[in-house]
N, C-alpha and C positions, 0 to 999 in steps of 0.2 A: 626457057626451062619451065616445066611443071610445079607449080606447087608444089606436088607432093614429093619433087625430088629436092625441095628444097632444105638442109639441114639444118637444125636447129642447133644455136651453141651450146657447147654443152662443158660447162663449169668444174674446173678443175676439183680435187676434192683433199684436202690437207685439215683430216680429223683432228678436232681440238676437245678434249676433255673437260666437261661441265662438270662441278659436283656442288651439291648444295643439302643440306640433310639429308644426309647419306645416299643422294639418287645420284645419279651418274646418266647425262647427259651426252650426247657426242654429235658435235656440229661442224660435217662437213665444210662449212662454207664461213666458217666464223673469218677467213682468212678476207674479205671482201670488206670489214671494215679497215676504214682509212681516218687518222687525226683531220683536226682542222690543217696543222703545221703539215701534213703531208699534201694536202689540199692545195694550199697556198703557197708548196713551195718553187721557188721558181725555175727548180729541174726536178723532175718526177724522180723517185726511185723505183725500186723495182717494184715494188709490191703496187705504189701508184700506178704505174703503168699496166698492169697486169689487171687492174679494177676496172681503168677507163676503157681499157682494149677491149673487159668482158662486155662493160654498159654499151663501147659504140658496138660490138658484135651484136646484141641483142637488140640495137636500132636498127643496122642492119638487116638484121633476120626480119624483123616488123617491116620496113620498107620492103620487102622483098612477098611477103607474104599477104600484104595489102597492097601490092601493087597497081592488083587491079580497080581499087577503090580511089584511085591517086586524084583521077577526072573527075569522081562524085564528089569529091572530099570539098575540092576547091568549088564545083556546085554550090554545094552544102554551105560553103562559109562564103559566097558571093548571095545567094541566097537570105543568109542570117544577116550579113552585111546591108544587103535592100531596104529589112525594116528597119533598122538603126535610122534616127534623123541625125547627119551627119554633122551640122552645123548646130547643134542644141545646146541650151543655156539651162542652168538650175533659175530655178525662184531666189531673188532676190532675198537675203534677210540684212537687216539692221541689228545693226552694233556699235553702239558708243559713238553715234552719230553719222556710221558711214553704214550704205547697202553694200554687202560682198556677193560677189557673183562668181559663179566658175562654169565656164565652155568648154566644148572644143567644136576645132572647125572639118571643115571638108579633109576630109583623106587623110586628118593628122590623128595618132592615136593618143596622143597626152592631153589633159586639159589646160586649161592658162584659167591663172586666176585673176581677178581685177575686183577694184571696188569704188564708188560713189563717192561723193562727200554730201549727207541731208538729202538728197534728192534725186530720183532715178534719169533724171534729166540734164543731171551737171557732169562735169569733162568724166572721161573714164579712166582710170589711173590703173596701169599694168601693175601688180605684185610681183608672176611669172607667167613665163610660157615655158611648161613642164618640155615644151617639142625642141624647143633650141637646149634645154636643160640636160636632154637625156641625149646628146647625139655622142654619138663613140660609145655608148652602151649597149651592150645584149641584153641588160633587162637596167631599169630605172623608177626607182620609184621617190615622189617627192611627197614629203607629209609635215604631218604637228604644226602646221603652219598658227600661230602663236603672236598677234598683234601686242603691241604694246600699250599700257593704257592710254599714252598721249599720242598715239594713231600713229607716231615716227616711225618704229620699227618693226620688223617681224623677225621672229624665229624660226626657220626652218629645218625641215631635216629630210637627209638623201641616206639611200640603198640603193650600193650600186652591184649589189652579190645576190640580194635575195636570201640574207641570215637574219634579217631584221634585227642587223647589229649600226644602228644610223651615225651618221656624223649630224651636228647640231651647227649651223651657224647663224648668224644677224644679218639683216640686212635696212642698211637706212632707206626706208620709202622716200625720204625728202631727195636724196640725191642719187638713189640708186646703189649706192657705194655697197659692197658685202665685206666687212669687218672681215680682219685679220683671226679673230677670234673660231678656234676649230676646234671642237668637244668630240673624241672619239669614243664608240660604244655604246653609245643610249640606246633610250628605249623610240626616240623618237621626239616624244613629249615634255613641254616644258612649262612654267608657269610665271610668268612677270610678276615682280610685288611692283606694287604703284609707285616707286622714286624712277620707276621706268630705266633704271640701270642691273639691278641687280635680278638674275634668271636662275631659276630652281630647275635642274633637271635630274633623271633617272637611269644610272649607271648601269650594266650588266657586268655577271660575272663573267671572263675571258672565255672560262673554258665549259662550265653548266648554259650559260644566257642566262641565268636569272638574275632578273632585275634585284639588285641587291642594297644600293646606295643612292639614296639623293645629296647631291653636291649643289652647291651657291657658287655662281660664278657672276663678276662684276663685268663690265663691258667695259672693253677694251685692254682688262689682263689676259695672263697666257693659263690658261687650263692647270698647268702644274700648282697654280697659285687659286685654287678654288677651295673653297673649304667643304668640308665634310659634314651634314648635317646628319643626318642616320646612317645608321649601317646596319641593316636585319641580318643578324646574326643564324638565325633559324634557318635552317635551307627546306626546311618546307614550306618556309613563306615566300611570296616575295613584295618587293615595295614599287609604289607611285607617288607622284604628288599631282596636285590638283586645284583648282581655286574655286572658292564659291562662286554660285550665280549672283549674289550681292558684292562680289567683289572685295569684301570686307576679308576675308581671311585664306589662308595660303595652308590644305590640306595632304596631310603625309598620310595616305594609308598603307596598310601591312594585313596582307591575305592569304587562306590557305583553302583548301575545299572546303573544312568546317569551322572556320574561325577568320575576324576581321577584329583591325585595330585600329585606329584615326587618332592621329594628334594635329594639333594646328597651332599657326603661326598668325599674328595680327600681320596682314598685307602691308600695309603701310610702319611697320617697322621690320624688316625681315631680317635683324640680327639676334631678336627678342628668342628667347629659349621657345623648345617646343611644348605644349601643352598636351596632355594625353585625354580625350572623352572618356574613354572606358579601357582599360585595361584586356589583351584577348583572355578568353576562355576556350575552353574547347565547344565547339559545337553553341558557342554564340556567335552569330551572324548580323551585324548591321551594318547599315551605309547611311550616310549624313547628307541635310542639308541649311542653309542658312537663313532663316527669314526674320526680321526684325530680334529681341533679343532672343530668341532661342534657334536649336540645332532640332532640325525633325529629320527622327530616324526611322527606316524601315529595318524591321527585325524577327527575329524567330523566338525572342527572350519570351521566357513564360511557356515554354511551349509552344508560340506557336506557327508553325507548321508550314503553313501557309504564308507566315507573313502577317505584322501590325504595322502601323503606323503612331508611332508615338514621340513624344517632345521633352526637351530638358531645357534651362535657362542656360546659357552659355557659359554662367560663370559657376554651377555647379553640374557638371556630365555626368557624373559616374552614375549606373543604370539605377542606384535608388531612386534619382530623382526623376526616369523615364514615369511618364505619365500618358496614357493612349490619347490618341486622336483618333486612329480610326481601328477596332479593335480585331481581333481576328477570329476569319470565317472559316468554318469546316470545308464550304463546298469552292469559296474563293480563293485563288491565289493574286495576293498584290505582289505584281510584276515590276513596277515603277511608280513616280509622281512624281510632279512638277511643281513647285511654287511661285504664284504671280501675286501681285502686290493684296490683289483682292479676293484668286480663287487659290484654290485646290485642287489639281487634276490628277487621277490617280489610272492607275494604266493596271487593267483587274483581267482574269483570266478564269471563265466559270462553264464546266463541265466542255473544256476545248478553246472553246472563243473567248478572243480578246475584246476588252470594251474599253471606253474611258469615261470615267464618272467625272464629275464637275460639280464640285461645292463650292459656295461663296463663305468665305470666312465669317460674314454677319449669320450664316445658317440662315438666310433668306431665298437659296433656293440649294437644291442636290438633283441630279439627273445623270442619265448617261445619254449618250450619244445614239440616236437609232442607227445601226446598220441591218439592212435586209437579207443578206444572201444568205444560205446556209456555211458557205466556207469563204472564209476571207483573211486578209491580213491587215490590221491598222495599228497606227502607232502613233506615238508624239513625236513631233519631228522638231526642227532647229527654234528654240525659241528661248534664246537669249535676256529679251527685253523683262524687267519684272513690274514694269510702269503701263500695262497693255492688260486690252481687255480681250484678244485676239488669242487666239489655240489656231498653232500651226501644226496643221495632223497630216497625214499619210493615210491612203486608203486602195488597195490595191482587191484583187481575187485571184482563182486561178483563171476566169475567164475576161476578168474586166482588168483594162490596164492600169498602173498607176496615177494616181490622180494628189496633188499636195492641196489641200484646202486650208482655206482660211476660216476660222468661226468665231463668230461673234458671241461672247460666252454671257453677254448683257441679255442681247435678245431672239439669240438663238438664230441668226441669220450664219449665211456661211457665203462663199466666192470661192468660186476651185479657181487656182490660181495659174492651173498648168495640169492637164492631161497628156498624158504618153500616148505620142505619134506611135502607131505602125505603120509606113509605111511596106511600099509595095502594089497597092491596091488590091490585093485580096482579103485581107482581116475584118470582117465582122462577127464582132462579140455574139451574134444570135445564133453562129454557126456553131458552137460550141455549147458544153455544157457542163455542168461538175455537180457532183453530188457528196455526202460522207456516208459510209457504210460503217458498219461495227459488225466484227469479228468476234468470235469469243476463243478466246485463249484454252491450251490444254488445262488451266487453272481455274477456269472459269469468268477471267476478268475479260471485259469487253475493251475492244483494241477499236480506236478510230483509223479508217481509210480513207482519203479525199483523195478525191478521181475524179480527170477531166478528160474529153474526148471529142471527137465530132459528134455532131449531132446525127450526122449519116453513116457513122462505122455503126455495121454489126456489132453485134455483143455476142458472141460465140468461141467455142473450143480454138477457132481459127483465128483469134484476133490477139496481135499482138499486144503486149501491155510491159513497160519499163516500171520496176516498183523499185522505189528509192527511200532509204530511211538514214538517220545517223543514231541516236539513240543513245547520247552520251554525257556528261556534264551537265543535267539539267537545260541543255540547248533544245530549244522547241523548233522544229521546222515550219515556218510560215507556209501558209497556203499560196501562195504570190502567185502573180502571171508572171510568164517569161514568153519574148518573143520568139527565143532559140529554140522553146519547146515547139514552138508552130511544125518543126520542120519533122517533128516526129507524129504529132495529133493529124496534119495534116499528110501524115501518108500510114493512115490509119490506127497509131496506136492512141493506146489507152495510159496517162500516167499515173501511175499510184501514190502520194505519200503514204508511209505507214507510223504511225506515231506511240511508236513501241515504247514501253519502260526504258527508263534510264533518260529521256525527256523530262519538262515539267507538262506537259500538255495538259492532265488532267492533277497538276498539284503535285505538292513538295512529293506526298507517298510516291507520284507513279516516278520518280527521278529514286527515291532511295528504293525503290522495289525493283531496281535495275543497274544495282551499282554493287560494289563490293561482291560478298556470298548471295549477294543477288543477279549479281550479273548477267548469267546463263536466260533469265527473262528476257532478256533486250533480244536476243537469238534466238528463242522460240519462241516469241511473240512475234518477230518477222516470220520463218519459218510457215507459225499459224495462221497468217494474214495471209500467205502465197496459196495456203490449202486452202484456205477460205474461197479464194479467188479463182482458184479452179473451180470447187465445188458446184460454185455456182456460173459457172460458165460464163466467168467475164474470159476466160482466157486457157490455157492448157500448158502442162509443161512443153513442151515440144515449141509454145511461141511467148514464156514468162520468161522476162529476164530482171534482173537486179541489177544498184547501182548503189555505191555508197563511198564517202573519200575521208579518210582521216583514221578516226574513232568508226567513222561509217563504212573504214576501208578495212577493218576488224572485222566488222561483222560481215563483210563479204567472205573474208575467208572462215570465219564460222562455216557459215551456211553451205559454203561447197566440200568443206569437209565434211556436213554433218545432213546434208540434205541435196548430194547434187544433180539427184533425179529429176528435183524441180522446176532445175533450169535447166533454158537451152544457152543463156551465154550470162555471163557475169561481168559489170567492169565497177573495176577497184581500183580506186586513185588515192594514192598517198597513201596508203593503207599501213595499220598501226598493227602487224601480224608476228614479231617477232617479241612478243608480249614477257614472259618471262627474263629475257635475256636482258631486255630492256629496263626493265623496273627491279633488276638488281645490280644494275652500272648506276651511281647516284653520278658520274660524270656527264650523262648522254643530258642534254637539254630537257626542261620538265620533267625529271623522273621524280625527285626529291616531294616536289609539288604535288604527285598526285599518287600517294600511296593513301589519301583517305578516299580515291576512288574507286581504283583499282586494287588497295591492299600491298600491301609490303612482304613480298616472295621471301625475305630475312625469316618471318614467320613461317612455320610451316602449316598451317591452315591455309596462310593465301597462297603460298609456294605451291601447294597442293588441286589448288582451284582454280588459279592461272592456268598452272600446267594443261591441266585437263582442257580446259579449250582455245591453249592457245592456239591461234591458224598453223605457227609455221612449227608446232611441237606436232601438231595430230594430221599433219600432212600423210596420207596412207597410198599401200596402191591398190586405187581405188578407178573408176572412170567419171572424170570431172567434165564438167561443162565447160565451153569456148569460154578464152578467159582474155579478158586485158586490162593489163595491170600498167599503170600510166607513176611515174615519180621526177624528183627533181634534183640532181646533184648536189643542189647546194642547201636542200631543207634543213631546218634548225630541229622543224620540231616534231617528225618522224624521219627518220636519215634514209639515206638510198640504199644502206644498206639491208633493211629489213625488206623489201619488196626484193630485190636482189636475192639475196637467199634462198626468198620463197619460189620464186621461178624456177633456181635451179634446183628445188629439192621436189619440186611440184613436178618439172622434168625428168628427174631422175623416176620417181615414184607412180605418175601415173599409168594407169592401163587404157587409156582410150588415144583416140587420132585426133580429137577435135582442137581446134586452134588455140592456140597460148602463147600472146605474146607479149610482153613487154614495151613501152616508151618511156625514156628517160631524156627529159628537157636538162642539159647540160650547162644549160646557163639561169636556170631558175631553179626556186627551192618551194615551201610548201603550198604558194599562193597561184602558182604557176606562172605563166607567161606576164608583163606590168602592162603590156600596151591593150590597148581596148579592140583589135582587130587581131592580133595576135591571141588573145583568150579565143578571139571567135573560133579561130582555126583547131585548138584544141577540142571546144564542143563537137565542130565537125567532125573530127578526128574520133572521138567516142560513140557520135550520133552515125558513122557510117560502119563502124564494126555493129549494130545492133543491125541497122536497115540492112545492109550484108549477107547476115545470118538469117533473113528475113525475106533475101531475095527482091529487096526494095530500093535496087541502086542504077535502075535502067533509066 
């Protein structure tokens, strides 16, 4: 059968009336959402059945209309699959006297975890093997894994839906044995006080997910019998807990876009009442940490902005007694720091790029770290010990692979301790090359691009080019290598990050110059960065395409509402497009949480300026560009039902032929597929609808 006689489903329509200050909405398709308890129950109703019928129809129609790409596809992820080193080990770190290591091996897709006693030489002792862990599952994921001070036991925790709602249990490393003991709902994460019995962990609301309670539970009772330590009242907040890098004290904090709270417990009594640091405020922001007697916090207090670094004596917190240590920069933003017995490593971020500075507490020396490239990625990575003279960093590019180094923060020596295999035997780093451009906005603010390519593609009207941004939450997109990307650089295109407002890329401003009655920036700053890139002949609409997933699955559907002459195909995963509807349900997961970023539709100012861009409100009939729109039934934290909708309102309304399809993974939710060869297949799955469109699949 033809493609083109292939038909597309087409979504039943059972008009449901919106009204909100005085506007009067009508949403065909509101009838597609479904409860958790419809989800989960174990005979569908109608309306269940009617949802799953549409999502596998709409797989359907996707298999059918990529059918031809079915051979490339498994290419493509045999391919991606090649440079993977199948049998690979992380770099060892030390912890409380043991090395922890995590693998995997040949053909298996879960890691196993194992670890040392003193010395990388002694017996290797199993934790797990996520592989025997996950079997009978369609998706498996195991985390928080959570040692106990006296090395005996661990805490872990499983997802076996993909709602990132975990079960919590123990396990005695001496004998293997996993306790009776089953915590349902967590966050995952848990935290040992030193008597090595009693575990602090982080509860979710049933029906929101927000983490809302930390509860005390003793080893070897039954869960009904845990006690209640906080309960955040506030549904715009939510809570953690946490333990210092000194080990000395047991951290509750409580957060919201614009406010942070911390109170602590002495570790080693953990029945002792909570203590508070600082009281929230609106629009004060800090985070703690512990080093001899005082708490060094990173903060916005005073204004500022960017970020200070400053200290209180633990036994007076409240921010009169905040005093700087390192003070705050116009052009800086402090990102992070680390405390070691003797330095100060601070993790800085100046006009783009990341550095990490290195001061000695005697002030006998300050420097930062050289990195040479123009675009990179580096960070502080696992470093536990506060008795080390050692910085275990990360250092990656878009052309150079990951490398973990070790540095000598004494004398300035370093040991990469593990660089990333590409295998395959075609990858060398010289064939490639990446540069940053800057754009100027309709506003006149300058937009960074980082773009990497072969060193032998043209750069013409004719050359493809995938441009990818998220632009949300103050989340900065890393300039990183990926080896997946090879398989598009390497059959000519060009990748673009765009590092539009509503990031921190360039400082606190460019994240709040893209948020709220800002928002509309994050979307014509990508927009302005595609014209740019025409302009100057990196590429032409006829071979530009976009890609964005979440928050970044928003701004897909901006742009094709508001600009889809640009593109020739679009793909949007997870995508956050039924905006309005969403952030006036305080039931749907995360909504409560983010009305200082998105604004509160209650209002009618944001009610007003949601509306106006949300994707699935200004859906027109219009002629949109090939689109595929990728989700996962079981998301917590954009539901299936907002990309859902949007297909079928996008199908009802458009005026063009060009492709539109939908995938819905059935048995994942926003992370997508858990096994590491399974993701792969997804990229391929994306990376051969662009090559496709592109004529790039022979």
């Amino acid at each position: 059968m033809s493609i083109k006689h292939v038909k597309a489903p087409v979504a039943k329509k059972i008009p449901i009336q919106l009204e909100m200050h005085g506007d009067v909405r009508i949403d065909n398709y509101f009838w597609m959402r479904l409860s958790d308890e419809q989800k989960n129950a174990p005979v569908k109703d109608k309306q269940t059945q009617q949802v799953v019928d549409y999502l596998n129809a709409e797989n359907n129609y996707y298999d059918k209309i990529t059918a031809h790409t079915t051979a490339f596809q498994e290419f493509l992820f045999s391919e991606m699959k090649s440079r993977i080193k199948e049998d690979d080990a992380s770099v060892p770190y030390k912890k409380n006297g043991y090395f922890y290591i995590t693998k995997y091996q040949k053909g298996e897709q879960y890691p196993i975890f194992t670890r040392k006693k003193e010395s990388l030489k002694a017996t290797e002792e199993l934790l797990f093997n996520v592989n025997n862990e996950a079997k009978g599952y369609s998706y498996f994921q195991l985390g928080g894994l959570n040692v106990s001070p006296n090395n005996k036991l661990v805490a872990f925790a499983t997802d076996t839906v993909s709602r990132r709602q975990y079960f919590l249990r123990i396990k005695n490393l001496e004998t293997g044995k996993i306790y009776n003991d089953i915590i349902e709902n967590t966050t995952g994460g848990s935290v040992w006080a030193n008597d090595n019995k009693t575990l602090f962990y982080t509860k979710k609301d049933p029906i929101s997910l927000r983490s809302y309670k930390i509860f005390k539970h003793v080893l070897g009772t039954h869960q009904s019998e845990d006690l209640e330590v906080y309960h955040e009242t506030d549904d715009t907040f939510s809570t953690f807990v946490t333990k210092t890098k000194s080990e000395q004290y047991i951290i509750i904090g409580s957060y919201s876009t614009l406010s942070t709270e911390y109170q602590f417990i002495d570790a080693d009594n953990p029945n002792d009442a909570l203590t508070i640091i600082q009281q929230r405020e609106r629009n004060l922001e800090y985070d703690i940490s512990h080093y001899k007697n005082h708490f060094y916090i990173r903060t916005n207090k005073d204004g500022a902005k960017n970020f200070k670094l400053m200290k209180t004596p633990v036994t007076t917190t409240t921010k009169e007694n905040w005093v700087d240590v390192i003070p705050h920069r116009k052009e800086t933003l402090l990102e992070d720091f680390s405390i070691f017995n003797e330095y100060l490593v601070l993790e800085e971020r100046t006009n783009g790029l990341n550095k990490m500075r290195i001061k000695r507490w005697d002030a006998t020396q300050d420097y930062y770290l050289p990195f040479a490239e123009e675009t990179y990625s580096a960070g502080v990575g696992s470093n536990p010990d506060f008795n080390t003279n050692i910085l275990r960093y990360s250092y990656n590019s878009m052309t150079t692979p990951s490398s973990v180094i070790d540095f000598n923060m004494d004398d300035r020596s370093q040991e990469i301790k593990k660089e990333q295999e590409v295998l395959g035997g075609k990858f060398d780093k010289n064939n490639y090359v990446s540069k940053r451009l800057w754009a100027t906005a309709r506003d006149g603010k300058k937009i960074a691009i980082s773009l990497v390519h072969r060193k032998d593609t043209e750069l013409n009207e004719n050359t493809p080019l995938l441009q990818y941004a998220y632009g949300s939450y103050g989340y900065t997109i890393s300039d990183g290598f990926s080896t997946t990307r090879l398989s598009l650089l390497d059959r000519g295109f060009i990748f673009a990050i765009a590092h539009i407002r509503g990031s921190e890329y360039l400082g606190r401003d460019w994240y709040e110059d893209g948020k709220l009655l800002y928002k509309k920036n994050t979307f014509t700053d990508f927009v302005d960065c595609s014209q740019f890139l025409i302009d100057n002949k990196y590429t032409s609409a006829k071979h530009l395409y976009a890609m964005g997933g979440s928050a970044g699955g928003l701004l897909m559907g901006v742009i094709a509402n508001t600009n889809p002459e640009l593109y020739n195909g679009i793909v949007s995963a997870v995508p956050f497009v039924d905006v309005i509807t969403t952030m006036l349900d305080e039931t749907i997961p995360l909504t409560t949480g983010e009305f200082d970023e998105w604004g509160n539709p209650k209002e009618k100012t944001y009610y007003d300026y949601i509306k106006s861009y949300s994707p699935y409100d200004n859906v027109r009939a219009i002629a949109y560009p090939n689109m595929l729109i990728t989700t996962g039934y079981w998301d917590s934290q954009v539901q299936y039902w907002e990309p859902a909708k949007w297909i079928a309102k996008l199908r009802e309304l458009k005026t063009d032929a060009n492709t539109l399809v939908m995938h819905t993974n059935m048995e994942a939710g926003h992370g997508g597929a858990s096994g590491r060869f399974d993701a792969l297949k997804e990229t391929a799955r994306d990376y051969s609808f662009l090559l496709d469109l592109e004529g790039k699949i022979g």
